[in-house]
C-alpha positions in Angstrom: 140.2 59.6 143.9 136.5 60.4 146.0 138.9 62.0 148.4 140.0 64.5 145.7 136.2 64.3 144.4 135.5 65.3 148.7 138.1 67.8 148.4 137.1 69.9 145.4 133.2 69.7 146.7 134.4 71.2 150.1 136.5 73.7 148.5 133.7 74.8 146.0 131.4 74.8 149.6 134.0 76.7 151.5 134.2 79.6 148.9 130.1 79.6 148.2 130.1 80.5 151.7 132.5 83.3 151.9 131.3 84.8 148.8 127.2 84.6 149.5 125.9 87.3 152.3 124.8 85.1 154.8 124.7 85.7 158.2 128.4 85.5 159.7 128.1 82.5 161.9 127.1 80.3 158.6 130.1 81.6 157.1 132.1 80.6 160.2 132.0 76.7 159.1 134.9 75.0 157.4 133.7 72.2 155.5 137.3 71.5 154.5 138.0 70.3 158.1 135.5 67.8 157.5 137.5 66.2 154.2 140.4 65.8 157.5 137.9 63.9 159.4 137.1 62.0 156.3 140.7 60.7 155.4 141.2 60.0 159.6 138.8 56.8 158.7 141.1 55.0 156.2 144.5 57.2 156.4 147.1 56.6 158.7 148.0 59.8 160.9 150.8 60.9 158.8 149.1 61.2 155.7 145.8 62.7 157.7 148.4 64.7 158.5 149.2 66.2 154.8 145.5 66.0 153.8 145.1 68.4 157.0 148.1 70.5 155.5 146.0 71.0 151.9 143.0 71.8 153.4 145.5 74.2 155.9 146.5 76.0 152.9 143.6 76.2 150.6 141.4 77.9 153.7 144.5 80.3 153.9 143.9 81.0 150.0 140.6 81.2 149.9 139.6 83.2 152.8 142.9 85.7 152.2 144.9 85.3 155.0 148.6 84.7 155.7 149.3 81.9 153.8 151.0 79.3 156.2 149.7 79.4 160.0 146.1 77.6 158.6 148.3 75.2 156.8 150.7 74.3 160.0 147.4 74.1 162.1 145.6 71.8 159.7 148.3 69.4 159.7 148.4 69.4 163.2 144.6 68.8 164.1 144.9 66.4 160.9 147.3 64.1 163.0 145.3 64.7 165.9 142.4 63.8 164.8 143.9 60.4 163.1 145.3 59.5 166.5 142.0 60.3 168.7 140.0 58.5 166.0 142.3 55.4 166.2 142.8 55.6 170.5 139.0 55.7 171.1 138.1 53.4 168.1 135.3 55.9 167.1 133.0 54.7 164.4 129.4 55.3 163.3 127.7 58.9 164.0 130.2 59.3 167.1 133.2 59.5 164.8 131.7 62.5 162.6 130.7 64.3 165.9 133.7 63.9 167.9 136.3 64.1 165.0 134.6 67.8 163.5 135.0 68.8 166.9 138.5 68.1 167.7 139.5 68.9 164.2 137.8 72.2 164.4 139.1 73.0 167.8 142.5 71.9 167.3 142.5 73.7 164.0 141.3 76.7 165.2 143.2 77.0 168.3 146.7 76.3 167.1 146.0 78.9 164.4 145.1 81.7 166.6 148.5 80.7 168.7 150.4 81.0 165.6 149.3 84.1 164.6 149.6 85.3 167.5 153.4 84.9 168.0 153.6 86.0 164.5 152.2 89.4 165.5 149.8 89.0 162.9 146.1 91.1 163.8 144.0 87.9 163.6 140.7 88.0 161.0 138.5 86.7 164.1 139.0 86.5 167.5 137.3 84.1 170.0 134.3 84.4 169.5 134.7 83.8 165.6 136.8 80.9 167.1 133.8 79.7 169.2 131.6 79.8 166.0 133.8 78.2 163.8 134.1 75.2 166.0 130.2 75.2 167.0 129.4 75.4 163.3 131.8 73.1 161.7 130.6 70.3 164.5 127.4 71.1 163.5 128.0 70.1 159.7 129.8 67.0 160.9 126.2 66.5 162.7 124.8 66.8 159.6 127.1 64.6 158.0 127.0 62.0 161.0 123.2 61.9 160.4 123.3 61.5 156.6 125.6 58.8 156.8 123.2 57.6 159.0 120.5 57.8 157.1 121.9 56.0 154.1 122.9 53.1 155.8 119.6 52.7 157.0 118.6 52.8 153.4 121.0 50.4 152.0 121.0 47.9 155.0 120.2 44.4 154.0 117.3 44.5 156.9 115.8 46.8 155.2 116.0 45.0 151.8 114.7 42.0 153.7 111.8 43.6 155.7 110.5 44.6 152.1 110.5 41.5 150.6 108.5 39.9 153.2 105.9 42.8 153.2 105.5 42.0 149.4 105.3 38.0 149.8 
């Protein structure tokens, strides 16, 4: 259930950024990539796999493209992601970082390989490729640092250190 509650919030952000007029390279990130890095933590790569499909084919809804290639590359970088994750034992900040990255890369290459033997005229080309991965890391920076932040908040040290300071 949060991961649908993830989904819908990513969704809702992936569309507030296509519709606002921001500058182009904020509207390069994919914040649904980030619900596939999510479900790598707890999912086993098949189903990161599926969740990487969804998110595949609501980013080819949303932004208007051929619907298809965005799903086939989302449940690609979905089960690679969910293997790289489990291989290197990432965890903490380092998991965020490196799994937007791959994800975003993955995602993003495949796609422009598949429409590109579909003889499809791409939306972007590299360098909307380049900016999509560097921005879509960056919000899994973000995310890495907010998670971060919140444990720090809820660790028991902390609960401890302010207990002493009031005795």
């Amino acid at each position: 259930m949060r991961l649908v509650l993830v989904f819908l919030a990513a969704l809702a952000a992936h569309v507030a950024l296509r519709a606002s007029h921001l500058w182009w390279v904020f509207a390069a990130c994919q914040p649904l990539l980030l619900v596939v890095v999510a479900s790598a933590r707890t999912l086993p790569p098949v189903s990161t796999a599926w969740v990487g499909l969804g998110a595949g084919l609501a980013m080819d809804v949303v932004s208007g493209r051929v619907i298809g290639p965005g799903g086939i590359a989302g449940a690609a970088a979905g089960s690679a992601v969910s293997l790289l994750v489990r291989r290197l034992e990432l965890e903490g900040p380092l998991f965020w970082i490196v799994g937007s990255l791959a994800t975003a890369a993955c995602s993003e290459g495949l796609w422009l390989a598949l429409v590109a033997t579909l003889g499809i005229v791409p939306d972007h080309g590299w360098l909307g490729l380049l900016a999509t991965v560097a921005m879509t890391a960056a919000v899994g920076l973000l995310v890495a640092s907010a998670e971060r932040g919140l444990h720090a908040l809820r660790s028991p040290e902390r609960a401890r250190r302010r207990l002493l300071k009031r005795l």
